[in-house]
N, C-alpha and C positions, 0 to 999 in steps of 0.2 A: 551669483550663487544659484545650484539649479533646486529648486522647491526640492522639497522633501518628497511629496508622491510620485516627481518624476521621475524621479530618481529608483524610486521602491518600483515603480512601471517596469523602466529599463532591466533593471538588475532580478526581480522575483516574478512581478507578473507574467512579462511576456514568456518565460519560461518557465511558469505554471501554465498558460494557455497552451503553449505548443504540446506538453505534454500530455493535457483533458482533449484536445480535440485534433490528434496526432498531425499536427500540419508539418511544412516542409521547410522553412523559413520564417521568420519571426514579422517578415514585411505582410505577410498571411494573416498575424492576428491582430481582433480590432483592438482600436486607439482612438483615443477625443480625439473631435476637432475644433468643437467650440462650446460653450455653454451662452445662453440667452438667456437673460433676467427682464420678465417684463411685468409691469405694475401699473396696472387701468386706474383713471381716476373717476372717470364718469361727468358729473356736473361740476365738483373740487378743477379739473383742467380748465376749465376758464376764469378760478380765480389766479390771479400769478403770484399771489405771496404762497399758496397750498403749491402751487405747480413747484414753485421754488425751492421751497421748503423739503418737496419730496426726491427732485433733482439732486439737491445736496446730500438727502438720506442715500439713496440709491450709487451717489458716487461715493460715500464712505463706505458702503457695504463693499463695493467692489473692487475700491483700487483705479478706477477710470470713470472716467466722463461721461455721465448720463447724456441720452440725447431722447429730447421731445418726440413724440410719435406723433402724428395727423391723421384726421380722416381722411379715408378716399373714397366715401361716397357721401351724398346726405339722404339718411333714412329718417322721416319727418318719425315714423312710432318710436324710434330712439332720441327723437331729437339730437341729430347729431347734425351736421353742416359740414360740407368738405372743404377741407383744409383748418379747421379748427384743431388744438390741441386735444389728443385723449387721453396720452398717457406717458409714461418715460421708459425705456429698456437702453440696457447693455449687451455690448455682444461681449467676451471673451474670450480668448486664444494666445495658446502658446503659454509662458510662465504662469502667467495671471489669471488662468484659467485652472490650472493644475494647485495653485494658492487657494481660488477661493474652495473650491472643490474640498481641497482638506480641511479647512474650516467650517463650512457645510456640516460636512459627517462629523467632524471631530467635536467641533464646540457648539453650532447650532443649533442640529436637530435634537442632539438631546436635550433640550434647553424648553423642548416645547412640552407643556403641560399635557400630563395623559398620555404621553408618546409611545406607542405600540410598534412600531416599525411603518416603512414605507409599503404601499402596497404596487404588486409587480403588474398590474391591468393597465399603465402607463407608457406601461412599451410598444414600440410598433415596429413592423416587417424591415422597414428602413433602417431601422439600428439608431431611433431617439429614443430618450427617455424621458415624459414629462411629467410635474408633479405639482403642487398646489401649497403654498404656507398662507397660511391665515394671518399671521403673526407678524411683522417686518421687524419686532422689537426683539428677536429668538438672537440676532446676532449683535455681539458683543462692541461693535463700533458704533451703534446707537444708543444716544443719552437719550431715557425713559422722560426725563423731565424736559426737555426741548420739545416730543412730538407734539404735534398737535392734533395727533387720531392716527390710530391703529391701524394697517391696513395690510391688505395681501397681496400676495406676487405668488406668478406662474414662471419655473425656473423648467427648461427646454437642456437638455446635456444632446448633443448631436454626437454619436459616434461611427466609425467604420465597419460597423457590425452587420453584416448581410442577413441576421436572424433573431427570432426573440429569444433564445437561446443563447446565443453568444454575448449578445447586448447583455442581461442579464449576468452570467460567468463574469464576464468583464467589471461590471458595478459592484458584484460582488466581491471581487479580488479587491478592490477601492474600498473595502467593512461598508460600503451601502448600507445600513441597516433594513434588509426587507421582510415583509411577515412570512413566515415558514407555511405554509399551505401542508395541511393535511394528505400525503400520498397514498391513504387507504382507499379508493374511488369506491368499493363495495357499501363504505359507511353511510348511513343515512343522515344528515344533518334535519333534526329533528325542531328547532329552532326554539324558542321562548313559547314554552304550551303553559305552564306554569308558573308562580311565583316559587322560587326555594325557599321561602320562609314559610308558604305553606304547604308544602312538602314536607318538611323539617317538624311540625307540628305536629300533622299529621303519624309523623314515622314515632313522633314522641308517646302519642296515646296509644299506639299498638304496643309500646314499653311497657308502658304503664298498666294498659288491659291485661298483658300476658301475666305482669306481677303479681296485680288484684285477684286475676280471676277465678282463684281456688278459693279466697275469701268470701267474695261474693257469691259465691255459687253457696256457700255453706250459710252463709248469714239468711241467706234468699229462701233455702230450704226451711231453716227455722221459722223467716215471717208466712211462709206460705201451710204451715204444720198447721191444721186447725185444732189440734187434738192437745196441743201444749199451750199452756196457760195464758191470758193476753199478753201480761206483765210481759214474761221470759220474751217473747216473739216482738214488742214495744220495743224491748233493750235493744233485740238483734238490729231492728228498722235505724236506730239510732246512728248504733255502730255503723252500720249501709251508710247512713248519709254521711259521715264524716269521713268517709274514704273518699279520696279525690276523685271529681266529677269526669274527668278524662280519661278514667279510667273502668268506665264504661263500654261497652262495645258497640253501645248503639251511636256513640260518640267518634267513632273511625269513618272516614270516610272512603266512600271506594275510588283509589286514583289506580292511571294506569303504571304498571311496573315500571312503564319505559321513558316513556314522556313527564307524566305526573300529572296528566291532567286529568280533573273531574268530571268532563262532561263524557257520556257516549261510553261507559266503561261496562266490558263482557263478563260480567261475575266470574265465572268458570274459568275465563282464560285471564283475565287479571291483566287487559291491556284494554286501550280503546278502540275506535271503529275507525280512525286514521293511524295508528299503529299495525292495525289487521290488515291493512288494507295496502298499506305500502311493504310490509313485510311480505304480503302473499304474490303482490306485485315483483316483488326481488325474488320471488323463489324458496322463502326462507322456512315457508313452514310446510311439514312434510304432507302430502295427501292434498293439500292444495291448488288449486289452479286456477289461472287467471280465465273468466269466462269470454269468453267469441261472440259478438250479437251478428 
């Protein structure tokens, strides 16, 4: 029976890529050749019941026969010895490569807590693609109650792709789940200047100032009247304090428009001195210029 994605290959992909990258036969666009699954134990390879234990996880995952890996050198800072065990991998090819590959995307990856997408920095000129799971328990042929510790593996997809471009299109036709990268390059990524919770606070008591602030101002007039009797001007002080404290203006703090952050903030322009600075640097504010030493 031929898998399911090879099938989808043959019949939609290869004649979605001929068409994105107008080639002239279909022997033109890339295709797997093999995927590698490999799984470092570290000091666990020279027990043999751990070694064992992960042999037979790694051969359920796959479909085929794990096989031991060795060192080939001994690095005393690693404590490693050549010819000692390190670790276990598989290669895959052909049906059982195009198998696990759909269970990967289909059932695995989503399977991992937090999961955002793959990211594309993985790829290389050669046409691999490699990537990192933390997890070995993500896929569904391992009983949670048998492990006896959690571990990661480095999965390697080799294919015929002479570019990171293509490699890419290619994974992608496969629903690879990978993260969508921002294509505006003008934008500045600004990064975590701020907490949004005090942000959010902040944006609350300039709410609030706006509401009060006709109140206040007339309450304040009264206590500040020396010509109107103590009593009446007492009342007004009252009423002052029982209006919410945030709603004060000396209560706002100055953050920048852009970022949000507190420190370094130009009153008049209502940004800070690393918002001024990379905006002036991009060109963005007019009269502007970057200075020449």
């Amino acid at each position: 029976m031929i898998p399911r994605l090879k099938e989808q290959y043959n019949k939609i992909i290869i004649e979605n890529l001929k068409k994105k990258y107008s080639l002239k036969n279909k022997f033109m666009v890339p295709k797997l050749l093999k995927v590698v699954l490999n799984m470092g134990l570290g000091a666990d390879a020279n027990d043999k019941k751990k070694l064992q234990n992960c042999l037979e996880d790694m051969t359920l995952i796959c479909g085929q026969k794990a096989v031991v890996t060795k060192f080939k050198k001994s690095i005393s800072n690693f404590k490693t010895r050549k010819g000692t065990s390190a670790g276990v991998k598989v290669t895959l090819r052909k049906d059982r490569m195009y198998e696990f590959i759909d269970r990967l995307v289909n059932i695995a990856l989503p399977r991992i807590k937090d999961f955002r997408g793959l990211n594309s920095n993985g790829l290389d000129e050669h046409g691999n693609y490699s990537f990192g799971i933390k997890e070995h328990i993500i896929f569904p042929e391992i009983n949670f109650d048998k492990v006896d510790r959690i571990r990661g593996m480095d999965i390697t997809i080799v294919t015929s792709g002479k570019s990171k471009e293509t490699t890419l299109s290619l994974l992608e036709e496969m629903n690879f789940p990978f993260i969508k990268k921002n294509k505006n390059k003008n934008k500045i990524n600004w990064g975590n200047m701020a907490k949004t919770s005090a942000v959010q606070r902040n944006l609350k008591r300039i709410r609030l100032e706006k509401k009060y602030n006709k109140k206040r101002m007339e309450l304040k007039k009264i206590i500040n009247n020396k010509k109107l009797p103590l009593d009446e001007r007492f009342k007004a002080q009252l009423k002052l304090s029982k209006l919410p404290k945030n709603s004060a203006k000396i209560r706002i703090r100055n953050r920048c428009e852009i970022t949000g952050r507190p420190h370094g903030v130009y009153r008049k322009l209502k940004i800070s001195r690393i918002a001024l600075r990379e905006l002036a640097s991009k060109g963005r504010i007019p009269g502007m210029t970057k200075s020449s030493w």
